[in-house]
C-alpha positions as a Markdown table, in Angstrom:
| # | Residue | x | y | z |
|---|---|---|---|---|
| 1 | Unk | -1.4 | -10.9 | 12.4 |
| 2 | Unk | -4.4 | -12.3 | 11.2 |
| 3 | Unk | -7.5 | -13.4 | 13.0 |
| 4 | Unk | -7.8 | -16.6 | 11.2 |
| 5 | Unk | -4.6 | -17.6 | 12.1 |
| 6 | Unk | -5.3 | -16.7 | 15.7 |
| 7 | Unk | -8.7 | -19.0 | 15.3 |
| 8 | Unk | -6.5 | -21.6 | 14.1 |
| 9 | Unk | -3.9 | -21.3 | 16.7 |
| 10 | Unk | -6.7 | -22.0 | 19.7 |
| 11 | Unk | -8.4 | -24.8 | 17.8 |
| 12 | Unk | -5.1 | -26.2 | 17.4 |
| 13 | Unk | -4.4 | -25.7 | 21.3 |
| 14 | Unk | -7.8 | -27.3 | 21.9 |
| 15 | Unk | -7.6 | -30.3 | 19.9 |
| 16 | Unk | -3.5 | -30.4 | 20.3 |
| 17 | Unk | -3.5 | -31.8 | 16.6 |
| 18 | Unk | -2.6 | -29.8 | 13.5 |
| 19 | Unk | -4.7 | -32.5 | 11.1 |
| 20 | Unk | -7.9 | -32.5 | 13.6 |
| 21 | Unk | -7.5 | -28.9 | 13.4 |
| 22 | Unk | -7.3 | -28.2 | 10.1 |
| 23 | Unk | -10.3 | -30.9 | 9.2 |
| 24 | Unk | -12.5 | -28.6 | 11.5 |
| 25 | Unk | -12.0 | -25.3 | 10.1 |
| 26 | Unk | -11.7 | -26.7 | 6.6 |
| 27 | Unk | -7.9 | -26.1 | 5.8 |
| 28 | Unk | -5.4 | -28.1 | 4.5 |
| 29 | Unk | -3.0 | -29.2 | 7.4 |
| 30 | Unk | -0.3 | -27.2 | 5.4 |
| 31 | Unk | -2.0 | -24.1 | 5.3 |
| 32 | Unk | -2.3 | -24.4 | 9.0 |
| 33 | Unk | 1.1 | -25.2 | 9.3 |
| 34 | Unk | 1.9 | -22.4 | 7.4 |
| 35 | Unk | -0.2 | -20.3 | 9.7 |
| 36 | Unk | 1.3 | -21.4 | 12.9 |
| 37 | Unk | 5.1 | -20.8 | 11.4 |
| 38 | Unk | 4.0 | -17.4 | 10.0 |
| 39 | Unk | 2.6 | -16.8 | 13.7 |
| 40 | Unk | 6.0 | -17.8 | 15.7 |
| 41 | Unk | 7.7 | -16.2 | 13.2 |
| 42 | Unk | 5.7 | -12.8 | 14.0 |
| 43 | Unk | 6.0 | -14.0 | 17.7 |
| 44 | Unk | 9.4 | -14.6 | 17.6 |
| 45 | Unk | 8.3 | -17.2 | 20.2 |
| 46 | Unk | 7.8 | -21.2 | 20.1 |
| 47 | Unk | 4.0 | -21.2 | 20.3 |
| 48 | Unk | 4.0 | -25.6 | 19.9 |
| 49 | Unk | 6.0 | -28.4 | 20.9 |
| 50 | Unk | 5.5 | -30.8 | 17.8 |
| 51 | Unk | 6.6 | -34.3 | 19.4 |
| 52 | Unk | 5.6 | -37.1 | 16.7 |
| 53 | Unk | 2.0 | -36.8 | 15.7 |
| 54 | Unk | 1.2 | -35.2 | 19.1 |
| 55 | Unk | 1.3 | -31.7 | 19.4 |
| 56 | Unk | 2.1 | -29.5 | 22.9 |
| 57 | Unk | 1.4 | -26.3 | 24.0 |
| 58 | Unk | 4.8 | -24.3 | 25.0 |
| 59 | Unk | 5.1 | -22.2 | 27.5 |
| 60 | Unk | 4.5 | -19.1 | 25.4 |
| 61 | Unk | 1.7 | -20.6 | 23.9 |
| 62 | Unk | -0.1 | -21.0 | 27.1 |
| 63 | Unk | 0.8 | -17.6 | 27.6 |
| 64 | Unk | -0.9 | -16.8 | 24.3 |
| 65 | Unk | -3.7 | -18.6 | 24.9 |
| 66 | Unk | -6.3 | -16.0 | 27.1 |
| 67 | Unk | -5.0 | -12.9 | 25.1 |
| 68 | Unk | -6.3 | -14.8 | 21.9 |
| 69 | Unk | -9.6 | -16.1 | 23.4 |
| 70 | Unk | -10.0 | -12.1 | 24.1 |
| 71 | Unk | -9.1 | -11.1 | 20.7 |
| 72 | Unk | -11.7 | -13.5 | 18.8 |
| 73 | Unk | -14.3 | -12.8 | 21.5 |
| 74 | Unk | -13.6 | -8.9 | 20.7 |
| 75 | Unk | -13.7 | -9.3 | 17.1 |
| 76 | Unk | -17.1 | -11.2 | 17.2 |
| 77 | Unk | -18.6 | -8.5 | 19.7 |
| 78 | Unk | -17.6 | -5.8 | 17.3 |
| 79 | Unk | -19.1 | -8.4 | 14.2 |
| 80 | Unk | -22.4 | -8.4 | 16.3 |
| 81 | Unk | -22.2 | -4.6 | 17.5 |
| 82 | Unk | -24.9 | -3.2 | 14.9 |
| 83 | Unk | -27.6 | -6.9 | 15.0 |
| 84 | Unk | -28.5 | -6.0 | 18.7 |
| 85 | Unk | -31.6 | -3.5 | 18.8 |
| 86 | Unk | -30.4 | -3.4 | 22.5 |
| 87 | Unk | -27.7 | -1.2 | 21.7 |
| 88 | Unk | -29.1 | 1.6 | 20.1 |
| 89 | Unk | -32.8 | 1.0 | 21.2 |
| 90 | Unk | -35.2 | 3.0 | 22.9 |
| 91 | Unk | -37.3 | 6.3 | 22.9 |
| 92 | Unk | -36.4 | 10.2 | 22.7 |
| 93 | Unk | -38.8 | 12.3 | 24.5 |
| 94 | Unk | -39.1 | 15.6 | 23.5 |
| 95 | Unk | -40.3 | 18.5 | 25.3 |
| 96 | Unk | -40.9 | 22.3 | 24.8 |
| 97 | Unk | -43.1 | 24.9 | 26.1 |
| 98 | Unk | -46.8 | 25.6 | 24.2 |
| 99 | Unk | -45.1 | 29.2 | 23.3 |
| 100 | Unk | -41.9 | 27.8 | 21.5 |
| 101 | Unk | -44.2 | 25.2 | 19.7 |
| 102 | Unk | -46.6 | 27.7 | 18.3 |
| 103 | Unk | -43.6 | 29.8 | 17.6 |
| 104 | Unk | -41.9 | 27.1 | 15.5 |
| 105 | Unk | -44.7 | 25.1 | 13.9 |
């Protein structure tokens, strides 16, 4: 499972078009059909009721939908884990008696 087709899967959900969806994110609207068949095939679930040109979330892709929200959101904390002086910032203090530090310097 990738997370590009996890991206595409909630854009799809959001804009309940495969063609809207695939203009966004810059895919042909077979490779995001592809994608989404790969993706219930990996499921073994419906993920999309495809009714004309409109497109329907099933049940098990409403299911879907807040585990892959947390996946992307994950993957994009992780991404921006080492820009943030926040996490690893700050000061060391040191401190040793006068004997040890004329001892070792």
């Amino acid at each position: 499972m990738e997370l590009r087709t996890i991206n595409t899967f909630l854009h799809i959900a959001e804009l309940h078009s495969f063609s809207r969806a695939a203009r966004e994110l810059g895919y042909s609207q077979s490779a995001v059909s592809v994608q989404i068949r790969q993706l219930e095939q990996e499921l073994g679930v419906p993920l999309f009721d495809r009714i004309g040109k409109n497109v329907y979330l099933t049940d098990f892709g409403r299911s879907l939908v807040p585990y892959a929200r947390s996946a992307v959101a994950a993957v994009a904390a992780v991404e921006n884990f080492g820009k943030s002086d926040a996490v690893l910032g700050g000061a060391i203090r040191v401190g040793i008696t006068d004997s040890l530090f004329e001892l070792l310097m």
